[in-house]
N, C-alpha and C positions, 0 to 999 in steps of 0.2 A: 406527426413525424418528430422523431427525436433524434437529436446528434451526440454525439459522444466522442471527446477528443482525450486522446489516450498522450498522454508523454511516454517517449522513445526512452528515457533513463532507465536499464535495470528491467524489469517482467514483471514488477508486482502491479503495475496501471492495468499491464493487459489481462493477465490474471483474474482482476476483478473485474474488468467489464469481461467479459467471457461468464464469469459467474452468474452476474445481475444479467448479460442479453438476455440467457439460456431462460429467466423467467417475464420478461417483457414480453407486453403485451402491445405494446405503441411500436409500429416502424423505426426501424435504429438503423442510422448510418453510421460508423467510425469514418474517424481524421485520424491520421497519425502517420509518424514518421517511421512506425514501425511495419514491416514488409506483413499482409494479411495471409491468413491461414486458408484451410478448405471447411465451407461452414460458417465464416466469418461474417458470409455477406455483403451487404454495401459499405464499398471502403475507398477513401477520401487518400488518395496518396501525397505527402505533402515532404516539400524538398526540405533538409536541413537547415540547421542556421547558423554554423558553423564558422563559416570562410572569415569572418571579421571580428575583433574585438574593442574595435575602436567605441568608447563611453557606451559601453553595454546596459550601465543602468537608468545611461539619462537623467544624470546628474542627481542618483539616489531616489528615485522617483519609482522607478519598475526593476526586473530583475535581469532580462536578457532583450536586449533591443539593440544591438549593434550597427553602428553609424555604417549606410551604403554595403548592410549583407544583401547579396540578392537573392541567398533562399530564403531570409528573413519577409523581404518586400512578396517574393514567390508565394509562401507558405499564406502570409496573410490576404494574400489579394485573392488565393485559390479559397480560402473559409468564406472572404468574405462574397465571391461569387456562389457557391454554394447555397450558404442564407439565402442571398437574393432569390435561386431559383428554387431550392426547396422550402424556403420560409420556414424551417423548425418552429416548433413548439415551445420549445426547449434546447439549451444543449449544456450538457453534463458534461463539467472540465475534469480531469484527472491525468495532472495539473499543472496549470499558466496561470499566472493572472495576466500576462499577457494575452492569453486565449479567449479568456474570462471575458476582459476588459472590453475585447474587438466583441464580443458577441454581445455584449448590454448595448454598447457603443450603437450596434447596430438594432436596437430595438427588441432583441431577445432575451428572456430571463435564460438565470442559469444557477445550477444545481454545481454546487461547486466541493469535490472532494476534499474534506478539511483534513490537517499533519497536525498533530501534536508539537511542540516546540515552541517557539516566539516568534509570533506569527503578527507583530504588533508591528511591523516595518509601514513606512507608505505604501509600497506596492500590495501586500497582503493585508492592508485593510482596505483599501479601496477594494478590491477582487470580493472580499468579506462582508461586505457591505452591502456592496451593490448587489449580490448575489439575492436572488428568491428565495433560495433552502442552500442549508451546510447540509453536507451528506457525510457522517462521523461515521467512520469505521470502526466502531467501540461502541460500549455500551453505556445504556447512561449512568449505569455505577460510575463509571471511569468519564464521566464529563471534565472537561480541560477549567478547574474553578476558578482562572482568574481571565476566562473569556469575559467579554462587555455582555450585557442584558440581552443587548440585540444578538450578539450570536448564536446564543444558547437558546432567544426562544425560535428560531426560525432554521435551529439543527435537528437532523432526524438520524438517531443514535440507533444503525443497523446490527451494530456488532463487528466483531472482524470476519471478514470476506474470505472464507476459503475454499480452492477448487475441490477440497475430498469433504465439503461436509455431506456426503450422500455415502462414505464411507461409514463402514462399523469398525472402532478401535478394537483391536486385540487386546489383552492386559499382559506387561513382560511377564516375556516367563524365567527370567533371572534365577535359570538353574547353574545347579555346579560348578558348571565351569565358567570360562571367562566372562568379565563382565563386558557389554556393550558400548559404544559410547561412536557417536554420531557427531561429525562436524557440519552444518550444513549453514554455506555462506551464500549470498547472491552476489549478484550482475553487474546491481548498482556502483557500489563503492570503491573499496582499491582493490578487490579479490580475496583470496583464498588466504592468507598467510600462514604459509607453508613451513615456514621455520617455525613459528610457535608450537601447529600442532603435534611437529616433530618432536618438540619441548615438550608438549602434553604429555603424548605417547609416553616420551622414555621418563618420565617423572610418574608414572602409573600404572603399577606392576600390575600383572592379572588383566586389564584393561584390553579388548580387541576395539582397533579404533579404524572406522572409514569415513570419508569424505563424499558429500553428496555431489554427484557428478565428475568425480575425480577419476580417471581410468588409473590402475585397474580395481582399484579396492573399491571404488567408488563406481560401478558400475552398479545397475538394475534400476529400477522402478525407485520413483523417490516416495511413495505410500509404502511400499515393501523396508525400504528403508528405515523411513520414521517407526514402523511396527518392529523392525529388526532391533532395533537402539534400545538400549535400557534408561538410558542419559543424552538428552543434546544440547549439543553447545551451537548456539547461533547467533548471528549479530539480531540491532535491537528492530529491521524491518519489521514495517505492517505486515507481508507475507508471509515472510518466513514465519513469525510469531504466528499467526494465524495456523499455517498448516502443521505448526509445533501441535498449539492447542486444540485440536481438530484430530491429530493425532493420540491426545491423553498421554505425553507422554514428559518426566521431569525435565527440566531445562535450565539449563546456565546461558543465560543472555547478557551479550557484551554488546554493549552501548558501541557504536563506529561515532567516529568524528564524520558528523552530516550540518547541512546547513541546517540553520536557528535551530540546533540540538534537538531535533526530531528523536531519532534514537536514544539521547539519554532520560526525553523527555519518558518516554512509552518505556524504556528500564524502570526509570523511579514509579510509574503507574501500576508496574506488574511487582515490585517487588515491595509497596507498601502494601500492594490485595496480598503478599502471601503466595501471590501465581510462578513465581520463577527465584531462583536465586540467580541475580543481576550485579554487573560492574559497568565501569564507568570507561571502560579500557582492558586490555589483555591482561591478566593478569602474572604476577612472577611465577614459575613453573611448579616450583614447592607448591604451593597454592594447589593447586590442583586436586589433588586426594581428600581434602577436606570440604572444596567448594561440590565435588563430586558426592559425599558423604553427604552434605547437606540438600544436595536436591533430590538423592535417593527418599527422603522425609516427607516431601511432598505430596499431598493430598492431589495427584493429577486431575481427580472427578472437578473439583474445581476450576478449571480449564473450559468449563461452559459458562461460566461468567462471563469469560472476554470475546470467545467465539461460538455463538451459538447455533445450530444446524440449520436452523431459519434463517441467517444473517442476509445471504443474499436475495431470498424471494421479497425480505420485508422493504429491502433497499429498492427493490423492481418494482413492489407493489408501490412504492410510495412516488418512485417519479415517474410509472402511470398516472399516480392520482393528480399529481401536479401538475404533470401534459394535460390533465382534463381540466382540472382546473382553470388554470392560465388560458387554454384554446374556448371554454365557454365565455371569460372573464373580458377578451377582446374581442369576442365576438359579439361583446353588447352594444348596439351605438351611445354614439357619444352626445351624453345631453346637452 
């Protein structure tokens, strides 16, 4: 049995375990505070933690732990009954280290989905640490080079996780007339910002520009979408990125203000490989016709460096391997 605790920020946690179930081979239950689908299976519904913010870090120690929440005290006390009666194998964080933490705590190794950024705080090295395997969503071209020894040998570099790798990219067909050009934001962050792309727009003659998920220009299929674009512009998300490059198709990626600069970390990754033309922040409106000019250049075929169509089964197949492992490993008595 394998557990699998999914963080409620945003769709790219769920996204990827969706990905990796669909090829597991070990029993998987989900935890999350996220409402479960049809299909999802065994799911661990777990109250928010919200109501309180009184010393959340615990005096710099962890990340969210708030004094007297009681969906905080709820959520952990329902994991930690859980373990007791299923006894996991394993359980796969994406991602706590507070989630992390309660499940070593409790005797359990755990596979912990690692963020590019600066990840060197106390809480996220303890989490790092203690974990069994780092589970990288990248490849190991793109390894994080100033991780410790111990991280890197005990990571297993899947690639980036995306729901269409069973898709066949189209190649633009950037006729005639207008050019393309694709906004697609997530969940996570502050939103959509709608006045820049309005900026965009009127700063980019010839240009027809929609918004993924946005009614009414932004409506249909977001695989039909990414095909439909000539050009995307998307913040510096694992998912997003993923379903860009999965897509084949050029992109201008703007780094979001995220914690330990996740996003500008995975910017500077893609845009020293050559993979994207990346900023650091929105850029002035002028800007645009040239930052556009320059990703039209791009060698999209290259886009299977950082997402490859294997990424997710190789992620399944490994923390199968792991659940076997560790379930033979304590099953040996103890001399």
């Amino acid at each position: 049995m394998i557990g699998y605790y999914v963080h409620h920020q945003g769709r790219g946690h769920l996204q990827r375990m969706r990905c990796i179930a669909a090829h597991l081979k070990t029993p998987l239950t989900v935890l999350s505070s996220l409402p479960a689908a049809g299909g999802d299976g065994p799911w661990i519904d777990l109250p928010m933690d919200d109501t309180s913010a009184v010393d959340p870090t615990a005096n710099g120690t962890l990340h969210w732990v708030p004094l007297h929440d009681n969906g905080l005290r709820e959520r952990m006390a329902k994991i930690a009954a859980w373990i007791g009666t299923a006894k996991p194998d394993l359980v796969v964080v994406d991602v706590s280290v507070e989630v992390a933490t309660l499940c070593r705590l409790m005797g359990v190794p755990t596979i912990v989905a690692a963020m590019r950024g600066d990840r060197f705080d106390p809480a996220h090295r303890a989490a790092y640490d203690a974990a069994y395997a780092l589970l990288a969503p990248w490849a190991a071209e793109f390894a994080v080079p100033d991780w410790p020894t111990g991280w890197l040998d005990k990571a297993f570099h899947a690639g980036a996780i995306s729901r269409f790798a069973d898709r066949v990219p189209q190649p633009s067909k950037q006729d005639t007339g207008s050019r393309r050009g694709l906004v697609l934001w997530g969940s996570g962050g502050d939103g959509v910002p709608m006045d820049r792309v309005v900026a965009l727009a009127a700063a980019t003659t010839g240009w027809e520009w929609r918004v993924a998920g946005r009614a009414p220009r932004g409506n249909g299929d977001l695989w039909e979408l990414l095909q439909w674009a000539d050009v995307i512009v998307t913040h510096g998300g694992q998912g997003a990125v993923a379903e860009v490059a999965t897509a084949r198709r050029p992109a201008v990626v703007i780094a979001e203000q995220r914690p330990h600069g996740e996003q500008a970390a995975t910017a500077a990754a893609l845009g020293a490989a050559g993979l994207a033309v990346t900023l650091p922040g929105w850029p002035a409106a002028s800007q645009w016709p040239s930052l556009l000019a320059r990703a039209g250049q791009l060698d999209v075929e290259q886009w299977v460096r950082w997402a490859p169509a294997d990424a997710a089964r190789r992620a399944a197949d490994f923390i199968d391997a792991a659940a076997t492992e560790v379930r033979r490993t304590t099953e040996q008595p103890v001399a």
